[in-house]
C-alpha positions as a Markdown table, in Angstrom:
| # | Residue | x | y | z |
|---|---|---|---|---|
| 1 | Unk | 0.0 | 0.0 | 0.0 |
| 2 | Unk | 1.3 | 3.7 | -0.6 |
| 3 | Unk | 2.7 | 5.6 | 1.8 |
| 4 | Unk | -0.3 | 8.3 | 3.0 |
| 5 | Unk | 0.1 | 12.0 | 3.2 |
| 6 | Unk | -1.5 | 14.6 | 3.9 |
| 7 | Unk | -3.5 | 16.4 | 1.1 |
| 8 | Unk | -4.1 | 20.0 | 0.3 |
| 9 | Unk | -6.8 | 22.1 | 2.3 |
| 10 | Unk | -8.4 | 24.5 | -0.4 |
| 11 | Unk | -12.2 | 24.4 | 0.7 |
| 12 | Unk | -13.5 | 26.1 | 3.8 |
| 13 | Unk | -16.1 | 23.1 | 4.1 |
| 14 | Unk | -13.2 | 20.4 | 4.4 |
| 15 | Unk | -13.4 | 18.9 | 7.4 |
| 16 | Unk | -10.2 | 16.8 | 8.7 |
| 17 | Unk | -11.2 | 16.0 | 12.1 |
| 18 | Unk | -13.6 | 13.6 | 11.3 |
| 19 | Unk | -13.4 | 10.6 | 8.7 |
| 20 | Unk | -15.0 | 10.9 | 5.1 |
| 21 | Unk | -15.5 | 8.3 | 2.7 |
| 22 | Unk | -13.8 | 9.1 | -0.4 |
| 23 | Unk | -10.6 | 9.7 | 1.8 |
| 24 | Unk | -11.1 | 6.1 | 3.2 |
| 25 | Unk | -11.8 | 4.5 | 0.0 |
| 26 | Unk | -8.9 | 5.9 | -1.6 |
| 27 | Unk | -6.9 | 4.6 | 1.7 |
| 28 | Unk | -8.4 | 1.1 | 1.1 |
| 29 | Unk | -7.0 | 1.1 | -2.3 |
| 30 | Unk | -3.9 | 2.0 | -1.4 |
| 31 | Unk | -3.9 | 6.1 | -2.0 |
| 32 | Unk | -2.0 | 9.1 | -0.9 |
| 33 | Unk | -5.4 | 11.6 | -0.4 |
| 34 | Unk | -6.4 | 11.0 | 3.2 |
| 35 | Unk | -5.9 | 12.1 | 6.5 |
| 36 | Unk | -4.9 | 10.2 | 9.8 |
| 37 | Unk | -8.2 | 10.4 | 10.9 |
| 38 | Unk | -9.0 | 8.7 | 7.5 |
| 39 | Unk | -6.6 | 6.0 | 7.8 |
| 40 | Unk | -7.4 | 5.4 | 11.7 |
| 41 | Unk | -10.8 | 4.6 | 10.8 |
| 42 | Unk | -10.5 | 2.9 | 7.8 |
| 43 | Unk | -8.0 | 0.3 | 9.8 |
| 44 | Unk | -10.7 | -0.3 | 12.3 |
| 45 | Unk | -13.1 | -0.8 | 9.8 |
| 46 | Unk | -11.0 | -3.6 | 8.4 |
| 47 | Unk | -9.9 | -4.8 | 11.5 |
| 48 | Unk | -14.1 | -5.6 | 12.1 |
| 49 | Unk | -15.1 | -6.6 | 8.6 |
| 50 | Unk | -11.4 | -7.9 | 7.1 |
| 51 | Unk | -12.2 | -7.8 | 3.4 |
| 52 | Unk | -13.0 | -4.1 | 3.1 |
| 53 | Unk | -10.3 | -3.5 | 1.5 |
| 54 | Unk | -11.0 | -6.6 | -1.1 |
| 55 | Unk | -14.7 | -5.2 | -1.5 |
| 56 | Unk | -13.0 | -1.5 | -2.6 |
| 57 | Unk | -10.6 | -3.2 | -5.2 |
| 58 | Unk | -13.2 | -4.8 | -6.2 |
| 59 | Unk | -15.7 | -2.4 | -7.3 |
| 60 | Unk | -12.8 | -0.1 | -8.6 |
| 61 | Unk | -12.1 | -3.3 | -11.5 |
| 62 | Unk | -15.5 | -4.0 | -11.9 |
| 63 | Unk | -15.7 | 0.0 | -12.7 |
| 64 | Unk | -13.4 | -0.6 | -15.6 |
| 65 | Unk | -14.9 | -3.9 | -17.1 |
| 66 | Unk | -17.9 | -1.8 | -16.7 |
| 67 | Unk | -16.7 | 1.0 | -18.5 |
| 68 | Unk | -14.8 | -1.1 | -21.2 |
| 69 | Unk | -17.7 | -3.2 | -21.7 |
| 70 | Unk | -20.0 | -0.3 | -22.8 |
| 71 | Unk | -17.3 | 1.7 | -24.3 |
| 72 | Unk | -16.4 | -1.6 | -26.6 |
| 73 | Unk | -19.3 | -3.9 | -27.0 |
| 74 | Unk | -22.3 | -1.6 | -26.4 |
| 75 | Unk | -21.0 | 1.9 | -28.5 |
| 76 | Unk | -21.8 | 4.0 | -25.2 |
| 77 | Unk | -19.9 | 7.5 | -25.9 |
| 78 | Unk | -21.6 | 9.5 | -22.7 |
| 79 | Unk | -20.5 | 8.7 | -19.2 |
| 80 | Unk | -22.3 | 10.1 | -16.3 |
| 81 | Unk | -20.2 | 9.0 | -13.1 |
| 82 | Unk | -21.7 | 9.9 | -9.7 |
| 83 | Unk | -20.1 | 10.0 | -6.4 |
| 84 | Unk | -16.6 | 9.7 | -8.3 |
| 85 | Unk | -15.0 | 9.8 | -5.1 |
| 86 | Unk | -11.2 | 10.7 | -5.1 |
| 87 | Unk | -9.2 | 10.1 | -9.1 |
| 88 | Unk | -6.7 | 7.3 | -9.3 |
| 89 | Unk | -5.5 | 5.4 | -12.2 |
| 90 | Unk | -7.8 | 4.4 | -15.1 |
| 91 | Unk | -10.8 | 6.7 | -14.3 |
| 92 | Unk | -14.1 | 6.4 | -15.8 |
| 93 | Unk | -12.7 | 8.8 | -18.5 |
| 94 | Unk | -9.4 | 7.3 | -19.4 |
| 95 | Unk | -11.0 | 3.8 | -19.8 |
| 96 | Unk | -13.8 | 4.9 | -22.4 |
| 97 | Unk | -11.6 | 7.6 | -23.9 |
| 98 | Unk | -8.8 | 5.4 | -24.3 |
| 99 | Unk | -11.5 | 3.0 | -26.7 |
| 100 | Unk | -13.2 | 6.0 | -28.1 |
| 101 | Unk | -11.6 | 9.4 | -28.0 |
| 102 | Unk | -14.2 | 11.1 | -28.7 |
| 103 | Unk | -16.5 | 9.9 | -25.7 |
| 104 | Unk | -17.9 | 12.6 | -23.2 |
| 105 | Unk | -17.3 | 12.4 | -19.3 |
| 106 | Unk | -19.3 | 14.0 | -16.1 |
| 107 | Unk | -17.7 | 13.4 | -12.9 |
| 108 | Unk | -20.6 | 14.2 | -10.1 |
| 109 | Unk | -19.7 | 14.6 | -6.7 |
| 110 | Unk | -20.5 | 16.7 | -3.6 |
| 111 | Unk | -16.9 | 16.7 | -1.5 |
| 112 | Unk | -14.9 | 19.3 | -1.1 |
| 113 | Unk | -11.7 | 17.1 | -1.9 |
| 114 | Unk | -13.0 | 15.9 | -4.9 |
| 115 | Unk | -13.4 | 19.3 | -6.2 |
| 116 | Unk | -9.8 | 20.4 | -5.2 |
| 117 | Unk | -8.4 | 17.1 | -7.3 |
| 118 | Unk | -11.1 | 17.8 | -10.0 |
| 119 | Unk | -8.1 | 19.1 | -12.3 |
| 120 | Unk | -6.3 | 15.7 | -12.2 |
| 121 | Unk | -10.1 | 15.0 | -13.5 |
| 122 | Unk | -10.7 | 16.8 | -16.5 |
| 123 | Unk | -7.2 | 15.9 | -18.2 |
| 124 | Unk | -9.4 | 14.3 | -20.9 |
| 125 | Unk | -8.9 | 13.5 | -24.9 |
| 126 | Unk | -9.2 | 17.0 | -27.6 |
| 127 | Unk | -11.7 | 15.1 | -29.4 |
| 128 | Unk | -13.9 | 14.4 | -26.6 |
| 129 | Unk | -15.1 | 16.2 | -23.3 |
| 130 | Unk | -14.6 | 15.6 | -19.8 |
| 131 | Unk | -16.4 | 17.6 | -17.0 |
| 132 | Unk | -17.0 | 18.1 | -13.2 |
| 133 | Unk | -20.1 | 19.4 | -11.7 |
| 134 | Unk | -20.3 | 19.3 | -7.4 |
| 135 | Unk | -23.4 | 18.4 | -7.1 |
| 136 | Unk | -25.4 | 15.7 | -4.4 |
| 137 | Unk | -27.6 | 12.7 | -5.6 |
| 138 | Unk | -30.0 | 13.0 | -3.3 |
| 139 | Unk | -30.8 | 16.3 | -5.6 |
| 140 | Unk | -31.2 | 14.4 | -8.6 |
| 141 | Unk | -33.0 | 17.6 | -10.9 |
| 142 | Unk | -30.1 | 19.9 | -9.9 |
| 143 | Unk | -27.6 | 17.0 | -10.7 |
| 144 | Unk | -29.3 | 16.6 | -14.2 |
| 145 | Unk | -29.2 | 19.8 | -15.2 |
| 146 | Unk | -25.7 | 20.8 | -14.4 |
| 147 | Unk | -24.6 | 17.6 | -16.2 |
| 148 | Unk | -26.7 | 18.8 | -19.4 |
| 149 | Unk | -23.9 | 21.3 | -19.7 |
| 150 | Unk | -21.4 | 18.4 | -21.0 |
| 151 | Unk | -24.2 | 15.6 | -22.1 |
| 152 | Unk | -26.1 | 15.3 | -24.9 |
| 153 | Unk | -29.2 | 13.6 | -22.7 |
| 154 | Unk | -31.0 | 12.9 | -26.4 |
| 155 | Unk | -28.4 | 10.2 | -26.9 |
| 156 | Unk | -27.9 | 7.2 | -24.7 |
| 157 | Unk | -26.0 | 7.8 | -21.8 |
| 158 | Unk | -24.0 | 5.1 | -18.9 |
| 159 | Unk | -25.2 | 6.2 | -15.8 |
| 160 | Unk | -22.8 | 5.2 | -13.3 |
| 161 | Unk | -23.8 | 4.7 | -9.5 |
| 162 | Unk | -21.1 | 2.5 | -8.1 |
| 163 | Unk | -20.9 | 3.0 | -4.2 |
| 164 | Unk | -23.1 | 5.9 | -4.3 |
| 165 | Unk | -26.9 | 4.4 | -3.4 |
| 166 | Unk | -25.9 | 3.3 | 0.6 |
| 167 | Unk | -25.2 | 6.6 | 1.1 |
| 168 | Unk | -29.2 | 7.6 | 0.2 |
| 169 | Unk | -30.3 | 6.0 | 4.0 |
| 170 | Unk | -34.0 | 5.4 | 3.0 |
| 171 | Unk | -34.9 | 3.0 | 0.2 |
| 172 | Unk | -37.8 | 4.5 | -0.7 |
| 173 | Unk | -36.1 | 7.4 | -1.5 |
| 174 | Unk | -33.2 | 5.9 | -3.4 |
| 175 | Unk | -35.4 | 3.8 | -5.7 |
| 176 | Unk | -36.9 | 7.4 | -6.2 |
| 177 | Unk | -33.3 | 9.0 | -7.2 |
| 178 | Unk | -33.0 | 6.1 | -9.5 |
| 179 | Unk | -36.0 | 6.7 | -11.5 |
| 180 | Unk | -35.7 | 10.0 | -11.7 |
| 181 | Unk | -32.4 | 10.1 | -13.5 |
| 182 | Unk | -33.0 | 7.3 | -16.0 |
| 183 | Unk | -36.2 | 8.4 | -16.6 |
| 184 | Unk | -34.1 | 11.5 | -18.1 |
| 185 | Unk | -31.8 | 9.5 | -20.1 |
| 186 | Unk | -33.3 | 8.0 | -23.4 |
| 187 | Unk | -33.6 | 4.1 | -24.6 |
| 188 | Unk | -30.1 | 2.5 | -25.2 |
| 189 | Unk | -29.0 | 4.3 | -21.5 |
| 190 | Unk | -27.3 | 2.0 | -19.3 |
| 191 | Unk | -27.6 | 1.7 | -15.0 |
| 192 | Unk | -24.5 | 0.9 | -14.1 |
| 193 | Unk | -24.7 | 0.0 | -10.0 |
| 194 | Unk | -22.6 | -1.7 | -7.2 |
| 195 | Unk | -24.0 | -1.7 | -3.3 |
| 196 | Unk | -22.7 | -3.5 | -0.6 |
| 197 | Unk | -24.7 | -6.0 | 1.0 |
| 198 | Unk | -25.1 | -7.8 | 4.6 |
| 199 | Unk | -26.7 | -10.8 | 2.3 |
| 200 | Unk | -24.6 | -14.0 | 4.2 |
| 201 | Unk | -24.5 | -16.1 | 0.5 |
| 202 | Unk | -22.0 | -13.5 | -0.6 |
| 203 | Unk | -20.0 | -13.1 | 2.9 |
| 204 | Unk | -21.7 | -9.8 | 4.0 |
| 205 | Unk | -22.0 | -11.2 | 7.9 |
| 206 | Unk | -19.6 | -8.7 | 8.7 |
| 207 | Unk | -20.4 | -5.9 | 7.2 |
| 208 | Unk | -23.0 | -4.8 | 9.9 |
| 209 | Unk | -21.2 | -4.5 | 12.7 |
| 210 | Unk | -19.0 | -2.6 | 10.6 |
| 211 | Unk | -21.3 | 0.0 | 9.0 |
| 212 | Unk | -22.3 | 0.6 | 12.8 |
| 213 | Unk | -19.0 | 1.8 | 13.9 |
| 214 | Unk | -18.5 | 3.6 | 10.7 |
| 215 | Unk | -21.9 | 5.7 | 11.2 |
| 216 | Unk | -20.4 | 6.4 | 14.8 |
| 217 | Unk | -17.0 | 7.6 | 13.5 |
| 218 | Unk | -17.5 | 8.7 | 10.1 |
| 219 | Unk | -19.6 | 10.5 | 7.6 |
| 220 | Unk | -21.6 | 10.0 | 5.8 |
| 221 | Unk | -24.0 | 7.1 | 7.6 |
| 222 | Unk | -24.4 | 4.4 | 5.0 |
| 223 | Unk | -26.0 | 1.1 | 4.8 |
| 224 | Unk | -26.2 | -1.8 | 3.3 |
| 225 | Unk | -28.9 | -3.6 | 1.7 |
| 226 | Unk | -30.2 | -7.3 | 0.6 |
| 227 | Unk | -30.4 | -8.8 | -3.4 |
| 228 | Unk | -34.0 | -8.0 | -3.4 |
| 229 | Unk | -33.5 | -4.3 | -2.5 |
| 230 | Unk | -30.8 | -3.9 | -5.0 |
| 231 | Unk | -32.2 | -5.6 | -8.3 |
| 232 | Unk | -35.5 | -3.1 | -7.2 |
| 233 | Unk | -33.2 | -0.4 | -8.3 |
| 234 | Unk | -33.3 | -1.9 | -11.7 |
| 235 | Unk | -37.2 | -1.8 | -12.1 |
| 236 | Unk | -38.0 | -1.1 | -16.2 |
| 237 | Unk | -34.4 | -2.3 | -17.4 |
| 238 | Unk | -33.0 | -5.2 | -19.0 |
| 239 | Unk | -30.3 | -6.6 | -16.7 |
| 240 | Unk | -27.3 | -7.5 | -19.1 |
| 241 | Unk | -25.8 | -11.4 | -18.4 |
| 242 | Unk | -25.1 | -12.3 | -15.9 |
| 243 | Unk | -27.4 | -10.1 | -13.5 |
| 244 | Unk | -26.6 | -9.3 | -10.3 |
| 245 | Unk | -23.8 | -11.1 | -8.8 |
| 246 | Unk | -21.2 | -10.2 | -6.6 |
| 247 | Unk | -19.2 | -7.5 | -8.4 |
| 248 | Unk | -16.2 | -9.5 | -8.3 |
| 249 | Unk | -17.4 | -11.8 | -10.6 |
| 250 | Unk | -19.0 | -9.9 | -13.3 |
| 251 | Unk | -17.8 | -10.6 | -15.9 |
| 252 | Unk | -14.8 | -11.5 | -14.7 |
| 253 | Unk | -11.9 | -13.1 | -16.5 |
| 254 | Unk | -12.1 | -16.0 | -14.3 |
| 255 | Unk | -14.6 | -18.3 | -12.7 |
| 256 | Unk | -12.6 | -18.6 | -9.3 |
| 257 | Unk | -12.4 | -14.8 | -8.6 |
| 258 | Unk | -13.2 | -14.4 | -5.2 |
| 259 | Unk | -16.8 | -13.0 | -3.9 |
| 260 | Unk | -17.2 | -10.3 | -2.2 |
| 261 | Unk | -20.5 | -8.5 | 0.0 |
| 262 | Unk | -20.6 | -5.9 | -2.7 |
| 263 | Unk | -23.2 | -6.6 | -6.0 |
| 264 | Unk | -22.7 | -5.2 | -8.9 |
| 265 | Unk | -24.7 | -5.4 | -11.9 |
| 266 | Unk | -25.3 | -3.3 | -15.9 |
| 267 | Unk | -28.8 | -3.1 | -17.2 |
| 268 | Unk | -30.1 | -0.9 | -20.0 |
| 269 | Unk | -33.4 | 0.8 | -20.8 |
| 270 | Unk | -35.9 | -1.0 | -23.4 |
């Protein structure tokens, strides 16, 4: 794992004292943008629920068969990624921009670090267009618009929600977020979605007593959720083979990768 360090201030609203997710997740993937706070936290967290760390490599690989996947296979040229967290290698817009140069990137997020690294963002092709709007999902109308400054929404667009849905505490109100977006987005759009899970077929025992001494410790609260809940995201789309599995394995290179508590799953609207 890197070495941490401490990264730039540059927002009034940045608050070191107390843990924040994207600073953890980049810590769990081995990073240099988080804070001691961060990484104090972030050990715990492992120390309760051990494969943490496994479940945040995951999803970041399962982001980039993801992306290639549309990007190769499906034509998809217009990326809407939300809750981006921190940038690292191969981000949503190197992946599809490396297969299509001219394919057009919105980065969505609503922390103040984000925003400071949101240069290291926007380093995109000439031939295509990569953007950064600070916006929050559980504002999903301000969050469309802004991203209509970079989008085309009259062609299909991914719409990617990996990490971002246990964040949105009341189910009700997530499935509401979800439908609001791709209701926006036309036919050929893709849902592109990973959420952890304390389902026990997929090793997700642990991750309750975990998420209870994160919501003590850190911001913001989060939760997990069963299959059932997840795939209801997905009401009015086509999943695309093989469903939703544990995002390890989607299409994964190998049978034998290992699962982890976090599904993942593509689907597009008819």
């Amino acid at each position: 794992m890197s070495e941490s360090h401490t990264p730039p201030s540059g927002s009034t609203r940045l608050n070191t004292g107390v843990a924040h997710n994207a600073r953890v997740w980049n810590h769990w993937i081995g990073g240099r943008d988080n804070y001691e706070v961060d990484r104090q936290v972030g050990d715990h967290v492992a120390s309760i629920n051990p494969v943490v760390r496994d479940i945040a490599r995951a999803d970041r690989a399962f982001l980039g068969r993801a992306v290639t996947y549309l990007a190769r296979e499906r034509g998809v040229r217009q990326f809407l990624d939300i809750g981006t967290g921190l940038p690292t290698a191969d981000n949503t817009h190197e992946i599809a921009q490396r297969i299509a140069p001219d394919s057009r990137i919105v980065y969505v997020d609503n922390d103040p670090l984000v925003l400071v690294h949101a240069r290291t963002l926007l380093a995109g092709t000439r031939e295509g267009a990569t953007a950064y709007v600070e916006a929050d999902v559980h504002d999903p109308d301000a969050l469309l618009e802004r991203a209509a400054g970079t989008l085309d929404v009259t062609r299909p667009v991914a719409v990617m929600m990996l990490g971002i849905l246990n964040f949105v505490l009341d189910t009700d109100k997530a499935r509401e977020i979800v439908r609001r977006i791709m209701a926006s987005v036309p036919s050929g759009s893709f849902l592109v979605l990973t959420h952890p899970t304390f389902d026990p077929e997929v090793g997700g025992e642990l991750q309750v007593p975990a998420m209870e001494f994160w919501n003590e410790n850190a911001t913001p609260p989060i939760t997990a959720r069963s299959a059932a809940d997840i795939t209801a995201f997905f009401e009015g789309l086509d999943l695309v083979e093989p469903g939703l599995v544990s995002c390890s394995r989607w299409h994964a290179a190998s049978d034998s990768a290992a699962v982890v508590p976090q599904y993942g799953a593509v689907a597009v609207k008819p």
